[in-house]
VOGU-3710 file (C-alpha; in Angstrom, 3 decimals, decimal comma):
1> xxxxxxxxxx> -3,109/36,060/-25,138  -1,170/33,578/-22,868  2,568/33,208/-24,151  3,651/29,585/-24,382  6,877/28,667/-22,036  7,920/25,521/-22,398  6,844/22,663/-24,513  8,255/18,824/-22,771  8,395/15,221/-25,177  9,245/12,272/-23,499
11> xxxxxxxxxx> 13,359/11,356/-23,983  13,614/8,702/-26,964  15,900/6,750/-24,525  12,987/5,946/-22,186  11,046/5,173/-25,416  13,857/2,377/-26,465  13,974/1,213/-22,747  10,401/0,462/-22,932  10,370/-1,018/-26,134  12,924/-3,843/-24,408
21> xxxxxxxxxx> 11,275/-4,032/-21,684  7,983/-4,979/-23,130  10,133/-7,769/-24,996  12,035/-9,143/-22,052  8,728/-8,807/-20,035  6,295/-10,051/-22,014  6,878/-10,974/-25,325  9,936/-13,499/-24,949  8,460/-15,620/-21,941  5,001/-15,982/-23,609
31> xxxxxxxxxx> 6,965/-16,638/-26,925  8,827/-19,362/-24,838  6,019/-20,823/-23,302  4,046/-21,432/-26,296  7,371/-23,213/-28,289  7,676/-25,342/-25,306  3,967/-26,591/-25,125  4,239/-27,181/-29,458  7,813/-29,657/-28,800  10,379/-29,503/-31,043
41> xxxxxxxxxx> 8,922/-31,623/-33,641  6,059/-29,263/-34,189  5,213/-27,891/-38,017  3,907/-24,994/-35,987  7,338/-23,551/-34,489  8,367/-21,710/-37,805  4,717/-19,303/-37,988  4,479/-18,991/-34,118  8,013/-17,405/-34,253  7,125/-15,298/-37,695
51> xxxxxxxxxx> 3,653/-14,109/-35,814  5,584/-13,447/-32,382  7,796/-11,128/-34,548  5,248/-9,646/-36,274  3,559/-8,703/-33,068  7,130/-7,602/-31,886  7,215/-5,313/-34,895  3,958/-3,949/-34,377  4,570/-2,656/-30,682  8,047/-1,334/-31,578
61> xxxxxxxxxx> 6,285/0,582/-34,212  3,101/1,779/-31,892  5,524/2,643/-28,704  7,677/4,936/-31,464  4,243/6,197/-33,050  3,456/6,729/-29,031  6,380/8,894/-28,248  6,092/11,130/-31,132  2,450/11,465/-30,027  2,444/12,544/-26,636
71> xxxxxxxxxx> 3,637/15,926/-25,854  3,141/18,552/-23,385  2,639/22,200/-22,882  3,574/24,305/-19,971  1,984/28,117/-20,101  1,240/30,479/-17,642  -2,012/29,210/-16,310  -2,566/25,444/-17,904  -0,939/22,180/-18,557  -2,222/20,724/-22,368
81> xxxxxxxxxx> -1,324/17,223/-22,862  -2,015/15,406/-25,903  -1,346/11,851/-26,594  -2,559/8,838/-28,675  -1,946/7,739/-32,645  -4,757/6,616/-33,357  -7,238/7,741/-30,946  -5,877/11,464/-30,422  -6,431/12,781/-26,265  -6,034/16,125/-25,428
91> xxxxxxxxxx> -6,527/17,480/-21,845  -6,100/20,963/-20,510  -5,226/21,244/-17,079  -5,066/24,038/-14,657  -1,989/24,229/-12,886  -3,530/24,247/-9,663  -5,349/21,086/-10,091  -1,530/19,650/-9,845  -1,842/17,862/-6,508  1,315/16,163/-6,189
101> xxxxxxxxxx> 4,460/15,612/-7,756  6,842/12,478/-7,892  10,390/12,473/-8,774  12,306/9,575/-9,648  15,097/8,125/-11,691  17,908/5,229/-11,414  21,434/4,943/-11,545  21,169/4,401/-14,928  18,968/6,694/-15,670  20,978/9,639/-13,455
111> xxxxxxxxxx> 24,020/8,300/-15,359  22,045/9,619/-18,880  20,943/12,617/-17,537  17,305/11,489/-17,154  14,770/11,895/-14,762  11,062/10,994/-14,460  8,486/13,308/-13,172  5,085/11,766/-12,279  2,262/14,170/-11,871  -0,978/13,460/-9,924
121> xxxxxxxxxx> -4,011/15,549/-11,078  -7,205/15,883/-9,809  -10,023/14,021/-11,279  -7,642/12,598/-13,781  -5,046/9,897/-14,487  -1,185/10,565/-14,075  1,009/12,212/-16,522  4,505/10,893/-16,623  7,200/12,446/-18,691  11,097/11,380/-18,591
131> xxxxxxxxxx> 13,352/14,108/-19,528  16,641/15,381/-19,163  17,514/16,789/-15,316  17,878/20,586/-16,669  14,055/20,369/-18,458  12,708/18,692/-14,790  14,780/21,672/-12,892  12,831/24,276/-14,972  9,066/22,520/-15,098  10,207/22,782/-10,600
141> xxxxxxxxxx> 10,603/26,283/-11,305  7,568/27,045/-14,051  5,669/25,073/-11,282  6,857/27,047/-8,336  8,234/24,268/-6,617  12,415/26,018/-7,451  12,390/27,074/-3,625  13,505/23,617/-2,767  17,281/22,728/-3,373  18,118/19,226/-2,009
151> xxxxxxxxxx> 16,245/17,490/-4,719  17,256/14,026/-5,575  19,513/14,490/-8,877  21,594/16,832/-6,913  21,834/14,641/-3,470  21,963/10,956/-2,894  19,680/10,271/-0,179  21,957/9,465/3,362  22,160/6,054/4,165  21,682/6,288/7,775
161> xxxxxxxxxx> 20,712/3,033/10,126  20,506/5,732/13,478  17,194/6,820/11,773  15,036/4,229/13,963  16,219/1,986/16,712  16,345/-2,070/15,696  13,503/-2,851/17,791  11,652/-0,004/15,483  12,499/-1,243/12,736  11,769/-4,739/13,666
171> xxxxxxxxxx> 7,854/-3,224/13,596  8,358/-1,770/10,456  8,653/-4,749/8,884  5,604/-5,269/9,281  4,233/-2,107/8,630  3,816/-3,322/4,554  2,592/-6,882/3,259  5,193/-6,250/1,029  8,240/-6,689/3,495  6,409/-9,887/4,255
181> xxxxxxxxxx> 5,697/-10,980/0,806  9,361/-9,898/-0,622  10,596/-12,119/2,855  8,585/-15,245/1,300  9,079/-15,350/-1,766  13,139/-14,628/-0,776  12,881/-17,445/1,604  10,950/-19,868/-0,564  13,447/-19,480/-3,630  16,297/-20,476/-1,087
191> xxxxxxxxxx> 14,575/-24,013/0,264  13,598/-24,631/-3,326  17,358/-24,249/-4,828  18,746/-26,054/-1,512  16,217/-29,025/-2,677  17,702/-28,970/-6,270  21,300/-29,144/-4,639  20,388/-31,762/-2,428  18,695/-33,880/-5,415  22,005/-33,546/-7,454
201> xxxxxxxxxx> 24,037/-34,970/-4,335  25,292/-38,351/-3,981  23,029/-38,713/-0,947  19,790/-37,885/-2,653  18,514/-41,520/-1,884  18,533/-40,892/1,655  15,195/-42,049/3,232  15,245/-40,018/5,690  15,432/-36,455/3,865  11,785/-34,660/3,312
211> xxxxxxxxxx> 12,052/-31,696/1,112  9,655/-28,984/0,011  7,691/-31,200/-2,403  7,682/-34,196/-0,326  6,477/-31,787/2,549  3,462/-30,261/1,133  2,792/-33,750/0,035  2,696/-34,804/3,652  0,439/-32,158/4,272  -2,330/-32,533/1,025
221> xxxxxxxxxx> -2,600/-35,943/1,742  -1,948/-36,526/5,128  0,741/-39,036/5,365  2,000/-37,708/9,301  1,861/-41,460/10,330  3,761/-43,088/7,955  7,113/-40,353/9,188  9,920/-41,613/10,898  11,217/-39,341/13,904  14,179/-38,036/12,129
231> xxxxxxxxxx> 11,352/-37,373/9,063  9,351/-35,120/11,531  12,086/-34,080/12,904  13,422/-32,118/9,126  9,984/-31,184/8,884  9,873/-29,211/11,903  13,390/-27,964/11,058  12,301/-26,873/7,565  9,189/-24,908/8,359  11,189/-23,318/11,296
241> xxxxxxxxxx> 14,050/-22,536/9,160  11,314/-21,012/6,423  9,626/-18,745/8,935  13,116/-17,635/10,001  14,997/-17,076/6,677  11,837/-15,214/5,705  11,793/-12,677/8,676  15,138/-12,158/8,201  15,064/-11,364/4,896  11,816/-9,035/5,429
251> xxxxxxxxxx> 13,620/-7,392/8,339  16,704/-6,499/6,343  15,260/-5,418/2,735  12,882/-2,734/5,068  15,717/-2,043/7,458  17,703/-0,651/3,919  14,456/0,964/2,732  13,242/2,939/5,846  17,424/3,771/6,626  16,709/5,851/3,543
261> xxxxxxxxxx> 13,870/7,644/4,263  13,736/11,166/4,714  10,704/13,275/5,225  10,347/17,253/5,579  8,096/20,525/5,436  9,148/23,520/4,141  7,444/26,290/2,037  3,905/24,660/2,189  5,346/21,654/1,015  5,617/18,129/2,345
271> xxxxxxxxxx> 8,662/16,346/0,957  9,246/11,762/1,196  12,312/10,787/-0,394  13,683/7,239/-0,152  15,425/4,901/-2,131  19,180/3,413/-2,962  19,326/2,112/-6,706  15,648/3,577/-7,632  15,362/6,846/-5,935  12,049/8,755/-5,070
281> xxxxxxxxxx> 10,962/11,764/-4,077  7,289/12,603/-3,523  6,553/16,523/-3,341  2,661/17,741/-2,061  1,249/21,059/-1,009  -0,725/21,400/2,106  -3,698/22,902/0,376  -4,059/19,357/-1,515  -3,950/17,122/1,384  -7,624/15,747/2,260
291> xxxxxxxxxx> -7,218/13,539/5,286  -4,885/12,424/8,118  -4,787/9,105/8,791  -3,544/7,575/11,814  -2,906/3,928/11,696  -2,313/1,326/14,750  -1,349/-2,048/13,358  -1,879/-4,585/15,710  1,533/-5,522/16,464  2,296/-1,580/16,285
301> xxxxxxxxxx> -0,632/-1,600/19,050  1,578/-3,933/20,785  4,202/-1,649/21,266  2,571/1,516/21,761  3,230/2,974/18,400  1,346/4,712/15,480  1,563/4,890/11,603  0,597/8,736/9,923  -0,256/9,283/6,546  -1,444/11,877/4,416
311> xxxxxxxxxx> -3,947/11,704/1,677  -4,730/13,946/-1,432  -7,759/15,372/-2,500  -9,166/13,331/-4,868  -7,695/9,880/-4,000  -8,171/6,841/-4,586  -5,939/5,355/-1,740  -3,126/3,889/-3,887  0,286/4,128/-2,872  1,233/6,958/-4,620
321> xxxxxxxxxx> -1,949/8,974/-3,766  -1,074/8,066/0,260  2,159/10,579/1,594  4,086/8,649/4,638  4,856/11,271/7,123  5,909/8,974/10,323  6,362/5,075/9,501  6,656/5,112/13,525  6,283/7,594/16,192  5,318/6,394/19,954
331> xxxxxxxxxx> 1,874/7,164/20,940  2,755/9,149/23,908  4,425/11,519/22,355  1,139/11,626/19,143  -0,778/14,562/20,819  2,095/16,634/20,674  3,402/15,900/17,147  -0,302/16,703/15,956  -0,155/19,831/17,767  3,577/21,301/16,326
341> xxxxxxxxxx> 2,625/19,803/13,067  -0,992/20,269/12,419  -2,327/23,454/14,918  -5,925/23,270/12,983  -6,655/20,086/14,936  -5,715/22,046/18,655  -7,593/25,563/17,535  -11,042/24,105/16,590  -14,117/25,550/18,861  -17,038/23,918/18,467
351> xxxxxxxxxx> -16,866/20,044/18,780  -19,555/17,289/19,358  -17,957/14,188/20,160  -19,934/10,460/20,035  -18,349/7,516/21,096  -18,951/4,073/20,922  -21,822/1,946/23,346  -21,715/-1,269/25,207  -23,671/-2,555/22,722  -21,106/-2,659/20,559
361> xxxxxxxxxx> -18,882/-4,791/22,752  -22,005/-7,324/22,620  -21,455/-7,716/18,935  -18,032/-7,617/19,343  -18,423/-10,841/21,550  -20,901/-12,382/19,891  -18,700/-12,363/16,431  -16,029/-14,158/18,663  -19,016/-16,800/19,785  -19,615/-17,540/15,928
371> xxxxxxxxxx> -15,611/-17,973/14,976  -15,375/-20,164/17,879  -18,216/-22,553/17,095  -17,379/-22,729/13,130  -13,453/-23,735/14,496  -14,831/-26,354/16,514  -16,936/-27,996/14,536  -14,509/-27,964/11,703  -11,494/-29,222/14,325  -14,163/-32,090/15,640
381> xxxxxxxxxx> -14,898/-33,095/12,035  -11,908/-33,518/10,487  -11,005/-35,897/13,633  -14,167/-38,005/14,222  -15,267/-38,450/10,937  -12,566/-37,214/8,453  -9,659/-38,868/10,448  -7,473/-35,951/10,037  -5,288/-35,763/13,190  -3,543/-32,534/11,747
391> xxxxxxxxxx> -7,086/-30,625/12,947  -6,755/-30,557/16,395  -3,880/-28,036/15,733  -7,113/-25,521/14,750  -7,306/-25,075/18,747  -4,102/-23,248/18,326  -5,732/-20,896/15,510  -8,766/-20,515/17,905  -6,254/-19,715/20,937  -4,771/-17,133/18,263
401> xxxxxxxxxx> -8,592/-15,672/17,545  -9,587/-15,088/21,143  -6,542/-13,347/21,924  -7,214/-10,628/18,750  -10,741/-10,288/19,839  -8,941/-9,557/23,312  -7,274/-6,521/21,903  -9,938/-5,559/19,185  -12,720/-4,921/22,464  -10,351/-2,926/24,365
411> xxxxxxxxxx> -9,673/-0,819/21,676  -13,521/-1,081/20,493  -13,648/1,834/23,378  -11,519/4,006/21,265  -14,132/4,365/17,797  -16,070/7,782/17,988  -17,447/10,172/15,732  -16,131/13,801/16,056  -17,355/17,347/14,500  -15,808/20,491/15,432
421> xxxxxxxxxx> -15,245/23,996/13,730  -13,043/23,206/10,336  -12,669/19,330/11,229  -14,511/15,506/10,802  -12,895/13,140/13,431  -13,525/9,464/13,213  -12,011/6,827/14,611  -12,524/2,890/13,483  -11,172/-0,117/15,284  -11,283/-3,705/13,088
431> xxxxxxxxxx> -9,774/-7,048/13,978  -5,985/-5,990/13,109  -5,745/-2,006/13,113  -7,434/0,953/14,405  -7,408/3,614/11,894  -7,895/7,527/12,872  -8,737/9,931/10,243  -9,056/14,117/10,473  -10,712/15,361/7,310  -11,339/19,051/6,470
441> xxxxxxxxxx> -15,000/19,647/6,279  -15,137/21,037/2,900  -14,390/17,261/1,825  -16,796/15,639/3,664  -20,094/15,080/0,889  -22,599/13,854/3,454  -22,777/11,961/6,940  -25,736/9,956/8,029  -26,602/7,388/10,538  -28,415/4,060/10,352
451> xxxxxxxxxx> -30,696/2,001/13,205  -31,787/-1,134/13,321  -35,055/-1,929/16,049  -32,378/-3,513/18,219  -30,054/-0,336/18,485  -33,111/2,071/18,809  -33,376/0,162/22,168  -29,757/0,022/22,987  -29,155/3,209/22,146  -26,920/3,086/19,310
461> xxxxxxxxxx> -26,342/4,389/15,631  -24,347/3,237/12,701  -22,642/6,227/11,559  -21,486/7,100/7,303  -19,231/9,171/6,532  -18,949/10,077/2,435  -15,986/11,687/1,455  -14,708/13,433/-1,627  -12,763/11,387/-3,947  -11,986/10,098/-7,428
471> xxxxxxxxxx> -14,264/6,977/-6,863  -17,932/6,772/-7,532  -18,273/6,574/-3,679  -16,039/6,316/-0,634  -17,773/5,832/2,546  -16,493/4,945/5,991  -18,408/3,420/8,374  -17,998/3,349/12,462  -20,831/1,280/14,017  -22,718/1,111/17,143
481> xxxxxxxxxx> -21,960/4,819/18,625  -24,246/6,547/21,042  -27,374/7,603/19,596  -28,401/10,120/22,593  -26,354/12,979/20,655  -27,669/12,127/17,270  -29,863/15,490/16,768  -26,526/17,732/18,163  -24,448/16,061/15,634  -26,289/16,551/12,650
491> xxxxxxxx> -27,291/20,272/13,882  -23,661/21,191/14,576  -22,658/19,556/11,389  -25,056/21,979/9,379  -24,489/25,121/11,059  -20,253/24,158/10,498  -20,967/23,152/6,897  -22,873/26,045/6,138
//
């Protein structure tokens, strides 16, 4: 008989916390929506408000009916989890099906003692608990994970700007849509409030002032002839002080979040931690990482530097399933990191490699031939026959396009298709990135390759790769590779795979 050891309940603090969040969130701006679209006058306002507190009641109720619910139990051996009301959900989990483990909490939430733990299980959704820092310390320990003592509730993470030079981190903000996004959206609620100011001012008559809504105005129904210079001239001023305002914001949010960062391996164990006000700690063992992934943005390609990832078995490539172990490291100095950091990819024996064929840089050209003919027609309509002067600036997009299909071909050279001993190698190269991947073999599911009549005479082969994951299916795909070593490949990969 197994002896229970430890039996976890989510803290009823996090419970009330997201009982108000639900109502801030959700419940309050859809409750203030709907009273604004009745009016005042409405004989409707008195049972929308009873029926929005009903349904208020209702989730307060369910969330408490929730906590009590869900429960977990730590033995020897297995995880069991149960939760639900009315639907009850149990699930027994080995404790080596625990791929990874996330730790994170807030000020506030350090400030009460509190924690979250987040843990990632194969072939299953998360299980999140919050619970006091002592309980998380001793699941650590139950889960052999106690070796490691500079965990976030006992260490704020070091602030430390040295981490990356400003030119670095200049790339990294652009390593995420986010930092782009977050530098938009920053940017946009800036020109917006400077528009409000400026309507409230005494000079808010003044002709000759063209703000955001009078902008994309100009630009839905093209009124450029009827500006005035000094119109075009705060156009031109506003768009370059949006671009500008939003890059800066962008850089500096990322500069704060990667100055943060910290990333080690020790005992097995790879280790991310980041964060200021909401801080993170990610915590994976080697024996659950699936693939390396090696990622060259385009402005990263720019520079000469790389992006390297890890993913778990059984992902589904979200963000917490994908382990940043360099945001940045030069590409010169990539084969030796891999080497030092990952020996399996150096010791391999056998190997087969296929790489990719001229005729690939055909259809790499030829795509280029088709963007360029849709852009021109489309510039040359809208100014013969739609009278839209504001197309002939398409030239400049289809200046832009040529010189990304410049650097997509010469990097076209790079895709190939690899097997060796332990290892599946492939590399892919798309308009914007080229993206590297080792995989162990035991995670590969199947590879197979694909001819049309026109590659049987060029010489090329569409290769598939399936790989093990959570999904239904995840392929990968790396087209128009040599064909002469198709028999070797497939032979070497069944005498590895056997």
């Amino acid at each position: 008989m197994v002896k229970k050891i430890m039996t976890i309940r989510n803290n009823f603090i996090e419970a009330i916390y997201l009982i108000f969040s639900n109502i801030k969130n959700k419940i309050y701006p859809l409750l203030m929506f709907v009273l604004g679209m009745l009016g005042t006058s409405s004989n409707y306002r008195t049972l929308v408000i009873i029926g929005f507190l009903i349904f208020t009641l209702y989730i307060i109720v369910t969330a408490c009916l929730d906590w009590y619910a869900t429960i977990g139990t730590i033995n020897n051996n297995f995880l069991h989890y149960s939760s639900g009301h009315f639907v009850k959900k149990k699930h027994y989990i080995p404790l080596g099906n625990i791929k990874t483990m996330h730790f994170e909490t807030t000020e506030f939430r350090k400030r009460l003692g509190l924690q979250t733990i987040t843990l990632e299980i194969v072939g299953s959704e998360n299980i999140r608990f919050t619970l006091r820092i002592n309980e998380v310390n001793l699941i650590k320990s139950l889960l052999q994970y106690e070796s490691q003592s500079n965990h976030i509730e006992n260490k704020k993470i070091r602030f430390d700007l040295k981490k990356f030079s400003w030119k670095e981190y200049f790339l990294l903000t652009f390593s995420s849509k986010k930092w782009i996004l977050i530098g938009l959206s920053t940017s946009w609620t800036l020109v917006t409030l400077h528009d409000s100011h400026y309507n409230n001012s005494p000079n808010a008559g003044n002709d000759s002032y063209v703000g955001i809504e009078g902008f994309i105005s100009i630009i839905l129904l093209n009124q450029f002839a009827n500006l005035s210079s000094k119109q075009i001239s705060y156009l031109i001023i506003i768009l370059l002080g949006y671009v500008f305002v939003s890059l800066i914001s962008a850089f500096m949010i990322s500069t704060i979040f990667f100055a943060t960062y910290s990333i080690y391996y020790n005992d097995g164990k790879w280790h991310v931690s980041q964060g200021i006000y909401k801080l993170k700690e990610q915590i994976v063992e080697r024996n659950h990482i699936r693939s390396l992934v090696i990622k060259e943005p385009f402005i990263y390609r720019l520079f000469g530097f790389v992006h390297i990832s890890l993913e778990t078995i059984g992902t589904e490539n979200n963000i917490d399933e994908i382990i940043c172990i360099k945001p940045l490291l030069n590409k010169k100095n990539l084969t030796t990191y891999l080497s030092d950091t990952f020996p399996e990819i150096k010791n391999n024996t056998k190997q087969k490699n296929v790489k990719v064929t001229l005729y690939g840089w055909m259809n790499g050209l030829k795509s280029i031939g088709v963007y360029i003919v849709v852009i021109e027609i489309v510039s040359w309509t809208g100014i013969l026959y739609l009278h839209w002067p504001a197309a002939v600036y398409l030239q400049g997009l289809l200046i832009l396009i040529v010189g990304i299909f410049i650097q997509t071909l010469i990097h076209i050279r790079e895709d190939s298709l690899t097997i060796s001993t332990f290892l599946c190698k492939w590399t892919k190269t798309n308009w914007l990135t080229t993206i590297t991947r080792y995989s162990d073999l035991k995670y590969i599911q199947l590879i197979k390759w694909e001819q049309t009549l026109l590659q049987q005479k060029m010489n090329s082969t569409d290769f598939i790769i399936s790989i093990y994951s959570d999904k239904v299916s995840e392929t990968y795909r790396v087209n128009n590779l040599s064909s002469i070593h198709n028999k070797e490949i497939m032979t070497l990969w069944e005498q590895v795979s056997n």
